[in-house]
C-alpha positions, -999 to 999 in steps of 0.1 A, spaced: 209 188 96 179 199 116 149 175 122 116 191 121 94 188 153 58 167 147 34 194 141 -1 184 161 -34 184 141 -62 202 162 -85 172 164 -103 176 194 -136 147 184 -143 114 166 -161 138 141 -129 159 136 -114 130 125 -143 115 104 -139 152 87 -107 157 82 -101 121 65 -133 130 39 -114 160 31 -85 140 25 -94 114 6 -124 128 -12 -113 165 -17 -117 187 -29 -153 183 -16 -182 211 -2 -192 215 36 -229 205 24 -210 169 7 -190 161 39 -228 164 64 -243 140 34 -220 115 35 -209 113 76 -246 122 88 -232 149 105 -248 185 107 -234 215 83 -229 231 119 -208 202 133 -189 199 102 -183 241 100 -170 236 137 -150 207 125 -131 222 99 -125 259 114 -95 248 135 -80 231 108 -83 257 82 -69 279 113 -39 261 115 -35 259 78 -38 220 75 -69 226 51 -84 257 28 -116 266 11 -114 278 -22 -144 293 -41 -154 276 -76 -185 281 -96 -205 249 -96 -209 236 -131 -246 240 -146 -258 208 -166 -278 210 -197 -312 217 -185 -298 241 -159 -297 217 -127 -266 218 -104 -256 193 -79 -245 210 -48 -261 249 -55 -285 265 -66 -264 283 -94 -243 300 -65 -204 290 -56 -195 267 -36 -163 265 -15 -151 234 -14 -124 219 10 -95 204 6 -60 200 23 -32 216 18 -6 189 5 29 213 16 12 216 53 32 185 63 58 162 50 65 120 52 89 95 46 81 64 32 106 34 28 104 -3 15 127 -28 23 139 -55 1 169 -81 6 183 -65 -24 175 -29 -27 162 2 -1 137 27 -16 126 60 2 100 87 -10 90 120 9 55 127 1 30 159 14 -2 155 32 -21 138 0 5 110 -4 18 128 -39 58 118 -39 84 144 -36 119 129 -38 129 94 -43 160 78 -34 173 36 -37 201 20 -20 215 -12 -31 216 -38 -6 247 -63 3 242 -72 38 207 -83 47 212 -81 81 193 -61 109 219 -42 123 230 -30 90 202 -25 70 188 -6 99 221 17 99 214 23 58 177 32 67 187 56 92 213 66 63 187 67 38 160 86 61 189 116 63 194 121 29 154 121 27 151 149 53 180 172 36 159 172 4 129 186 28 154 219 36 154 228 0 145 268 -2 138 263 -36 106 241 -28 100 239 6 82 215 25 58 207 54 73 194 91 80 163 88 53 144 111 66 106 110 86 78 85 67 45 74 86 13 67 74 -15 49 87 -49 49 72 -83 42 64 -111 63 48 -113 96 49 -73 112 35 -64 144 25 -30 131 10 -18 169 46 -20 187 69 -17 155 82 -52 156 94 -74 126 84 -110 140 91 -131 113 107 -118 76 116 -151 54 130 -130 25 154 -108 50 156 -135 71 148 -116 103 129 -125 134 117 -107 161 137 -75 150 126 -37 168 128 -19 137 105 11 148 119 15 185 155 5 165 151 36 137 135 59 159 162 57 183 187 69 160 166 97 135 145 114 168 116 109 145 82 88 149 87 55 128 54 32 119 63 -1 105 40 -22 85 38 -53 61 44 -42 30 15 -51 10 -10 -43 43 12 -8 34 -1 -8 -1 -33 -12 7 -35 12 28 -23 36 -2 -54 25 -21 -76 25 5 -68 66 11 -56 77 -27 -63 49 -50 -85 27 -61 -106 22 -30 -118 55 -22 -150 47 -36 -150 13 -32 -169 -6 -7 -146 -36 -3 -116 -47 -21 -85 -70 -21 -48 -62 -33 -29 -95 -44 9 -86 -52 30 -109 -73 67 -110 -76 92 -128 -54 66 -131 -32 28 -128 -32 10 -111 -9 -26 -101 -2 -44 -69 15 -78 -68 26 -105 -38 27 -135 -49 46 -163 -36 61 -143 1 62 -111 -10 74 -80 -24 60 -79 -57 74 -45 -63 103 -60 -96 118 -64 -102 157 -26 -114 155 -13 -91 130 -18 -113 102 -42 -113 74 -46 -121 39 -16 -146 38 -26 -159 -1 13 -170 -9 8 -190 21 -26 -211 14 -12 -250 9 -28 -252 -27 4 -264 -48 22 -296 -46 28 -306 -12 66 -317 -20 75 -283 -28 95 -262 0 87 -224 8 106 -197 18 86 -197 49 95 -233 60 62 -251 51 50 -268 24 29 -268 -7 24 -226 -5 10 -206 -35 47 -189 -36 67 -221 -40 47 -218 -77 30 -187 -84 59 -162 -69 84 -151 -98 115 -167 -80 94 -200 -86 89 -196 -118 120 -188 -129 133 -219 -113 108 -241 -126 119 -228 -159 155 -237 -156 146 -269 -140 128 -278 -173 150 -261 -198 182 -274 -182 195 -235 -184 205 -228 -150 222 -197 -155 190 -180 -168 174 -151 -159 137 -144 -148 139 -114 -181 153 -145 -204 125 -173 -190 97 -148 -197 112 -140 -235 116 -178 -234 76 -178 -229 65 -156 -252 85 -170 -283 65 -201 -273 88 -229 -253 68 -251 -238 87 -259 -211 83 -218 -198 46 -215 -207 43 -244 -189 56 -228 -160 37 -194 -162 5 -214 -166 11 -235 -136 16 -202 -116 -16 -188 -129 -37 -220 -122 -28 -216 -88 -32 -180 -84 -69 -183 -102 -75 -208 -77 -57 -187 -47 -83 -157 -58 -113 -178 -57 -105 -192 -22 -104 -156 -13 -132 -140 -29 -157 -168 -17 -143 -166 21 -143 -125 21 -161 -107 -7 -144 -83 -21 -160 -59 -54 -128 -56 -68 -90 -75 -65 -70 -52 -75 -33 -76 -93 -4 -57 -85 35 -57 -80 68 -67 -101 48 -100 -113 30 -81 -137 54 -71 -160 42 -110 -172 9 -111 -161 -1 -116 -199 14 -150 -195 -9 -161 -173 -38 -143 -175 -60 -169 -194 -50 -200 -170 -56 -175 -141 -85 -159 -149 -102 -196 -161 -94 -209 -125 -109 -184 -108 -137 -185 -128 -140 -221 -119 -140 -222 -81 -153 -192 -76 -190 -198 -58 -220 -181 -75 -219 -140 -75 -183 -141 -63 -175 -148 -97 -185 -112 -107 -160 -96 -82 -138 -79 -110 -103 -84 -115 -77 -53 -120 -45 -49 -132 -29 -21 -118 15 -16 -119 31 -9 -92 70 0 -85 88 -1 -59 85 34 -55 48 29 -50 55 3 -23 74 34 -4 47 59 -6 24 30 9 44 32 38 40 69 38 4 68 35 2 45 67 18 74 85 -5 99 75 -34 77 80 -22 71 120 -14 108 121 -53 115 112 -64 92 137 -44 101 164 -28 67 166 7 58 184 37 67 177 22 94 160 5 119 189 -22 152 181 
């Protein structure tokens, strides 16, 4: 099974860059859009984009600019325009999320857009072994990229994601509660064995990422991604950039002290958002109160929804303290929009009301206006966040991935 060689983009300025990443995530968009919205010159970005087109990592196609109804256009004078855009088959990426019960991989092109998708149960949360399945899983990834019947780009890199605290610069997972793994080299570990660049991330850091280049926060100036399932997790995008924290960690909401304080988190400390907001929570506070220990998170939310009180109670304790968890957020940071994603939506109706009225209620003046989003995700998704994380350091020129 070959491995493809890393294919350089011809990047040779900071404005090459700034280019290439407004044709990415804003294409397919005109010479005359891209010098509006950088403040670069026509004849900088022309220069820019020759290279590139060149190598046949973007193309300019032709299209008639639309006339309105009083015959104005927006970027011509009636004449076409030839808009840019990249060409998604001009590389490929492999994106994988771990969990301690399950492995999912993706290859996606240049734009993110998935290809394949593979999953791997997991039985032995360990390091060594779930590294060995990766590298398994990465293999049967790449084989899919060999198919003559639609061929692919290079492949230019593999993303992992995995929760907990990730030191994204040298590859290093320094502190996983739900795999139970500290101070593990995944990148340098992976990479040894596939001869490929590997860029590990925190999983919802990952997602946000995703957004931030193909999602929801293209246009946005600032927002927040709050995940809820067995964990729940928070990405920030402030001030153009998604938020990584001096030390690697940011946007810890699971991990703000604002439930009981007798209650135990995965993490070690006490009184966390997860130990009552995260669906693992939930589900035991439900067959705490019921007295049905055998039950299943599926059977507590049915449970809910026909009305016992003992579930709703449960669900609406979660969403009083994720309403509050949002507030305490959105007052310290900002954000236009919080976008409510992950597993834990399937029964977001549940709470919605409790959460929704307690972040309404601690939320300080105009923060209250920041809008709330509900947006599913699958695991699947998760993947192609850690794919976008390695197109986003191939763009910028960023280690392990080189020009």
């Amino acid at each position: 099974m070959p491995l493809r060689p890393n294919r350089p983009l011809p990047l040779a300025t900071p404005a090459g860059v700034e280019v290439l990443t407004r044709i990415l995530t804003q294409g397919p968009i005109p010479r005359v859009e891209i010098a509006r919205r950088t403040g670069l010159s026509q004849a900088a970005v022309t220069k820019a984009v020759a290279p590139l087109i060149e190598a046949g990592f973007v193309t300019d196609q032709p299209v008639a600019v639309p006339v309105d109804d009083v015959g104005r256009v927006e970027l011509g004078i009636g004449r076409p325009v030839s808009p840019l855009t990249v060409v998604p088959d001009s590389i490929s990426v492999i994106g994988l999320k771990v969990t301690p019960t399950d492995l999912i991989g993706v290859t996606t092109d240049f734009r993110a857009g998935i290809r394949a998708v593979r999953h791997q149960q997991v039985t032995d949360t360990s390091a060594e072994s779930v590294i060995k399945r990766l590298a398994e899983l990465a293999k049967e990834l790449i084989e899919t990229l060999d198919d003559p019947a639609d061929p692919a780009g290079p492949l230019i890199g593999i993303g992992v994601a995995v929760s907990g605290d990730v030191d994204a610069l040298h590859g290093v997972v320094r502190d996983s509660p739900f795999m139970g793994w500290r101070d593990v080299p995944l990148a340098a570990l992976l990479s040894e064995q596939l001869k490929v660049p590997v860029v590990v991330s925190n999983d919802v850091r990952a997602l946000t990422v995703a957004e931030h280049w193909f999602g929801v926060g293209v246009d946005a100036d600032s927002f927040a991604v709050v995940t809820i399932g067995s964990g729940v997790g928070c990405g920030l995008y402030i001030n153009g950039e998604v938020v990584s924290g001096a030390h690697g960690v940011s946007g810890e909401l699971g991990h703000l002290p604002l439930a009981p304080g007798e209650l135990v988190c995965t993490c070690g400390r006490r009184g966390c958002v997860e130990t009552v907001a995260s669906s693992d929570a939930i589900l035991a506070r439900v067959r705490e109160t019921t007295g049905q220990p055998d039950l299943d998170l599926s059977g507590a939310i049915e449970l809910a929804h026909d009305g016992d009180e003992h579930a709703r109670e449960a669900f609406d304790r979660a969403g009083e303290v994720i309403g509050s968890a949002l507030a305490a957020m959105v007052n310290l940071v900002g954000p236009e929009l919080v976008v409510i994603a992950g597993e834990g939506v399937a029964d977001y109706d549940l709470y919605d009301q409790r959460m929704r009225q307690a972040f309404a209620d601690h939320a300080f003046g105009a923060a209250g206006d920041c809008r709330l989003m509900l947006r599913s995700h699958t695991f699947d998704d998760w993947a192609r966040g850690a794919a976008a994380t390695v197109i986003r350091s191939y763009v910028r020129g960023e280690p392990p991935l080189t020009r």
